[in-house]
C-alpha positions in Angstrom: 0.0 0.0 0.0 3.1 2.1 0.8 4.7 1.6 -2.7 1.5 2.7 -4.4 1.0 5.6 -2.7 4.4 6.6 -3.2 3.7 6.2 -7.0 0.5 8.0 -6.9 2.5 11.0 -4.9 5.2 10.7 -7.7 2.6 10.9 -10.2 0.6 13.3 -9.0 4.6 15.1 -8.9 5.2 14.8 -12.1 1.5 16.2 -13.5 2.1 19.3 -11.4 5.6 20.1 -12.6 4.5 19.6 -16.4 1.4 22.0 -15.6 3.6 24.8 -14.5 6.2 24.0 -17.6 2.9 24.8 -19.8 1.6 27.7 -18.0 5.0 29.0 -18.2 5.2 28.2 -22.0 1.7 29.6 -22.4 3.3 33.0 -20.4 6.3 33.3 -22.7 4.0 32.6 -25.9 1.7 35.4 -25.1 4.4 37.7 -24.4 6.4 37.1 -27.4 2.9 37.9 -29.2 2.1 41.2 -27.4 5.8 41.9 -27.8 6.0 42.0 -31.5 2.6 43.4 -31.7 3.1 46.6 -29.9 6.8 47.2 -30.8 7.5 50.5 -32.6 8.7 48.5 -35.8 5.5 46.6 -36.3 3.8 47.9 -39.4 1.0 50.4 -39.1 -2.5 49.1 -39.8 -5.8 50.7 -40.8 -8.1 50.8 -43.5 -9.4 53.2 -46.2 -12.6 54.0 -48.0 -12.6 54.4 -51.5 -15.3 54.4 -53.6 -17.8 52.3 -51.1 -15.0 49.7 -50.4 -12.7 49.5 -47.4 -9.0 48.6 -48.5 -6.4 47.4 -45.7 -3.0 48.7 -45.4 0.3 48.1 -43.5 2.6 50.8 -43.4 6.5 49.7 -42.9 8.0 51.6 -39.7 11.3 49.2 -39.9 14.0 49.3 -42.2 17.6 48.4 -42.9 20.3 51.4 -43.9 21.3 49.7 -46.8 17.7 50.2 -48.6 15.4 52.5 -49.4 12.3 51.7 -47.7 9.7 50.4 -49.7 5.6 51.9 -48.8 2.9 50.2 -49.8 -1.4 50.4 -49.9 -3.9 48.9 -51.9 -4.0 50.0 -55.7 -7.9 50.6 -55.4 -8.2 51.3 -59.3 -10.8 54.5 -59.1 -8.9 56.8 -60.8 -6.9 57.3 -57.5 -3.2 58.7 -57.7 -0.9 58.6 -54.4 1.5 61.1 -53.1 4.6 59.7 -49.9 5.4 62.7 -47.8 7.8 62.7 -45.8 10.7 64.2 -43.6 13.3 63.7 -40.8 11.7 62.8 -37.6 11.9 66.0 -34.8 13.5 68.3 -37.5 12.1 71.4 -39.0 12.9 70.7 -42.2 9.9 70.9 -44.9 7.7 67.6 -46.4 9.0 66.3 -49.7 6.1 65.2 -52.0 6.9 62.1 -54.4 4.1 60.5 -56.6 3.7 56.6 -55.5 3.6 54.3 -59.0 1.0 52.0 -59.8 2.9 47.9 -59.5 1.4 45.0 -59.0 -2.0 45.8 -58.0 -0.4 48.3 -55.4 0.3 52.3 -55.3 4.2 52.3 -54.5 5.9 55.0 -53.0 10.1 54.7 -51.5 11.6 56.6 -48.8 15.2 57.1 -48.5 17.5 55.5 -46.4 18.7 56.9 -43.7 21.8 56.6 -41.4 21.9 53.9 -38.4 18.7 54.8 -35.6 17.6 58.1 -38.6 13.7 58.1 -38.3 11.5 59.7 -40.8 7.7 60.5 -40.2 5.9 60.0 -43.2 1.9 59.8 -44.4 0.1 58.9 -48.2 -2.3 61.2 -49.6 -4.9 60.0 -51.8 -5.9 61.8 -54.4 -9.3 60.5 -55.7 -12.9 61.4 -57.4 -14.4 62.4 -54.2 -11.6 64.4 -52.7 -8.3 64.1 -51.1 -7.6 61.2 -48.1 -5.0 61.1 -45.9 -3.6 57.8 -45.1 -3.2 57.6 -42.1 -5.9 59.9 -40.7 -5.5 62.8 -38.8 -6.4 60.7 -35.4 -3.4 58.4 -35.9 -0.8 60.9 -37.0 2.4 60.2 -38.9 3.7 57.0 -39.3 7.7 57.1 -38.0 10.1 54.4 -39.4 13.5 54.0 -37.7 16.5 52.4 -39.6 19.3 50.3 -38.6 22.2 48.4 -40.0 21.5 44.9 -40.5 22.9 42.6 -37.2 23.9 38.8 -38.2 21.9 36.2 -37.4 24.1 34.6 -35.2 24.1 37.4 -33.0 20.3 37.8 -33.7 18.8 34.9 -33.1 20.8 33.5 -29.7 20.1 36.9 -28.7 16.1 37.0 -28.8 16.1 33.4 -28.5 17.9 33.4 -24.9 15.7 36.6 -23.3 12.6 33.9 -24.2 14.3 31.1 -22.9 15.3 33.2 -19.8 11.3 34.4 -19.4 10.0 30.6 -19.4 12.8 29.6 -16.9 11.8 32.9 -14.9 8.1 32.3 -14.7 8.8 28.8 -14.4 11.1 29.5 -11.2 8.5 32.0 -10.1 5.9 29.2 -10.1 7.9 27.1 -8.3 8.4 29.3 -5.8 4.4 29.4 -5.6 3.7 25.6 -5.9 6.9 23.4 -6.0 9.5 24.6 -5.1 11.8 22.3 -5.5 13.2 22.8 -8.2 13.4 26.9 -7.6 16.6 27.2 -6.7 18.2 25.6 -9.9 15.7 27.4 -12.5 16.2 30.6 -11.1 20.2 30.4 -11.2 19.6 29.1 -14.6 17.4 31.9 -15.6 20.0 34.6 -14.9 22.6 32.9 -16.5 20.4 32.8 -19.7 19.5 36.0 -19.2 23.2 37.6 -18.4 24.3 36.1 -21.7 21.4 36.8 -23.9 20.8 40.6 -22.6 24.0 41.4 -21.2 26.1 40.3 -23.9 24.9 39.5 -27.2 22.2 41.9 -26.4 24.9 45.2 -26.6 26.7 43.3 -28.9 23.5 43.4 -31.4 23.0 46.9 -30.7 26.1 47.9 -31.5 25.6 46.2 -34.8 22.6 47.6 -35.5 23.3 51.7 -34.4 27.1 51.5 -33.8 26.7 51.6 -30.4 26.6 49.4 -27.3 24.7 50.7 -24.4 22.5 53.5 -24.5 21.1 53.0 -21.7 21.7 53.8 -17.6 24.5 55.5 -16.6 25.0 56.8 -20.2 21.3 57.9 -21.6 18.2 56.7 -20.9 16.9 53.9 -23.4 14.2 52.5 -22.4 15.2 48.5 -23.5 18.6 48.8 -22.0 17.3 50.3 -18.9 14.3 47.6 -18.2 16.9 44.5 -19.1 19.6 45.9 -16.4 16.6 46.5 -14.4 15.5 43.1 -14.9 19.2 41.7 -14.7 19.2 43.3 -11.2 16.5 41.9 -9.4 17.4 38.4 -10.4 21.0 39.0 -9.4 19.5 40.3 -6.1 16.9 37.2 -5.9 19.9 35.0 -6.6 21.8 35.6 -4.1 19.4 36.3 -1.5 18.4 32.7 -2.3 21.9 30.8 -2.1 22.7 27.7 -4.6 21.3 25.8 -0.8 18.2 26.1 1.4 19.4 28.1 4.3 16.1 27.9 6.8 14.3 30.8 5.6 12.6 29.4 2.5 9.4 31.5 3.1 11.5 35.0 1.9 13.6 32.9 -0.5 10.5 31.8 -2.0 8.6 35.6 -2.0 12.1 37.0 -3.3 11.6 34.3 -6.6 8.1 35.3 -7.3 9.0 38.8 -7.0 11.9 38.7 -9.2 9.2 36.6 -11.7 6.5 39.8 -11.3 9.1 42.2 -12.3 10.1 39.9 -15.2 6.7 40.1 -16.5 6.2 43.4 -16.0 9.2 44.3 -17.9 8.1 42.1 -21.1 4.9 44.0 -20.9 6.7 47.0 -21.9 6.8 46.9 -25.7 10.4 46.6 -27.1 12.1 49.3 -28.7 9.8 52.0 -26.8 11.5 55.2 -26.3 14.5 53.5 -27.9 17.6 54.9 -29.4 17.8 57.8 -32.1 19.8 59.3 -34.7 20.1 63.2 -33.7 20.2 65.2 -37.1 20.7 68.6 -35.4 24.4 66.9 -34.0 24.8 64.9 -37.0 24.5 68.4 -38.9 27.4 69.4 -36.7 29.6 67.2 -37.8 29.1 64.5 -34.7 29.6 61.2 -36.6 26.3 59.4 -36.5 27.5 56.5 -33.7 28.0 59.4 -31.2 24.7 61.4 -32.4 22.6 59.1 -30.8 19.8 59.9 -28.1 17.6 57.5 -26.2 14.7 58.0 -23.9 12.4 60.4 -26.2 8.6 59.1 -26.9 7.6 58.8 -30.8 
């Protein structure tokens, strides 16, 4: 009776733990979603009436230096002509008008490309029958698009991959702490090392590829991403250490300290990537500042 009550406990074990692994999964899913979703460089959406007919668009507000960045709506075919307008983003510099090309069942229009973390804000008017349209509307404002160099894809991809992998292993830690916890100890310890090489390292390393610089954030400027990782980096290191690699007879804080460390994790995902991020500053660039040192972080748009 002994040995099969054992092997129900176990079982019973073993359905928990995988519970919390998919709980976790289902946590680092849904912010890698909401993440991508509300980052500065995910397209613009909206729609546009046209002779009785809605037509969706996505406007591009991502793009590499080493291209002009190609804008795009729906070709609606009503005797409608398009015209890009742009300019530099926070300069006073005036709009430039360029006609947009019929291709493809599309009205085409290119903006040019700009130095490493160079934003332009740019709209489409439409010209048609019934009178002109502003794409986006007046609600929604410009559209701004940011440029970078590319970064490799083995810096890239180890780089978004381990800040993921360091969530699930966080939450997961966090849960522990909440319902298990014993294997706490070893996820969370696991979770910062993920997370020291994956924001710490390859994460400066990418942005250094991508706007020829490596930290923009705290004590240096005030980007937002680098701010929230070191942030982030911080109360694990704190939560870490607080805990110990053994249980030393005050599990009840070491446990709180975990699912703290987990809520701050989560709160800092919630915060969409790239938000006040880093910026080319033409007014210095102008000045002769080479664009890697004309960079400013922290400003909203």
């Amino acid at each position: 009776m002994k040995s099969e009550a054992r092997a129900g406990g176990t079982g019973s074990s073993r359905l928990r733990e995988a519970l919390l692994w998919v709980v976790a999964v289902v946590l680092m899913v849904s912010a890698a979603g909401y993440q991508r979703h509300t980052g500065p460089s995910y397209p613009a959406t909206g729609q546009f009436l046209v002779g009785g007919y809605s037509y969706e668009y996505e406007l591009v507000r991502n793009e590499l230096t080493t291209r002009d960045a190609r804008v795009a709506i729906p070709d609606t075919e009503e005797s409608v002509t398009g015209t890009l307008v742009y300019k530099r983003f926070r300069t006073d510099d005036d709009f430039v008008e360029a006609p947009m090309v019929a291709e493809d069942g599309e009205l085409v229009g290119w903006l040019p490309a700009q130095p490493p973390a160079g934003k332009l804000e740019y709209f489409i008017i439409l010209d048609t029958p019934t009178g002109r349209i502003p794409i986006p509307d007046e609600f929604h404002g410009n559209v701004v698009i940011r440029f970078k160099d590319p970064v490799p894809l083995f810096v890239l991809l180890p780089h978004i991959a381990m800040m993921f992998i360091a969530m699930l292993i966080g939450v997961r830690a966090g849960l522990a702490a909440i319902f298990s916890p014993g294997p706490m100890r070893r996820l969370a310890w696991a979770s910062l090392v993920v997370m020291t090489i994956g924001g710490l390292v390859l994460g400066p390393i990418a942005q250094k590829y991508a706007f020829g610089a490596y930290w923009t954030g705290f004590p240096f400027d005030y980007d937002l991403t680098d701010n929230k990782v070191l942030l982030m980096w911080l109360v694990w290191v704190g939560a870490c250490v607080f805990i110990g690699l053994k249980s030393k007879g005050r599990e009840g804080m070491a446990r709180l300290a975990v699912v703290a460390a987990a809520l701050v994790m989560v709160i800092v995902y919630v915060i969409p990537h790239s938000a006040r991020g880093t910026e080319l500053d033409y007014e210095l660039l102008e000045q002769g500042v080479p664009p890697s040192e004309a960079l400013k972080s922290g400003r909203e748009g």
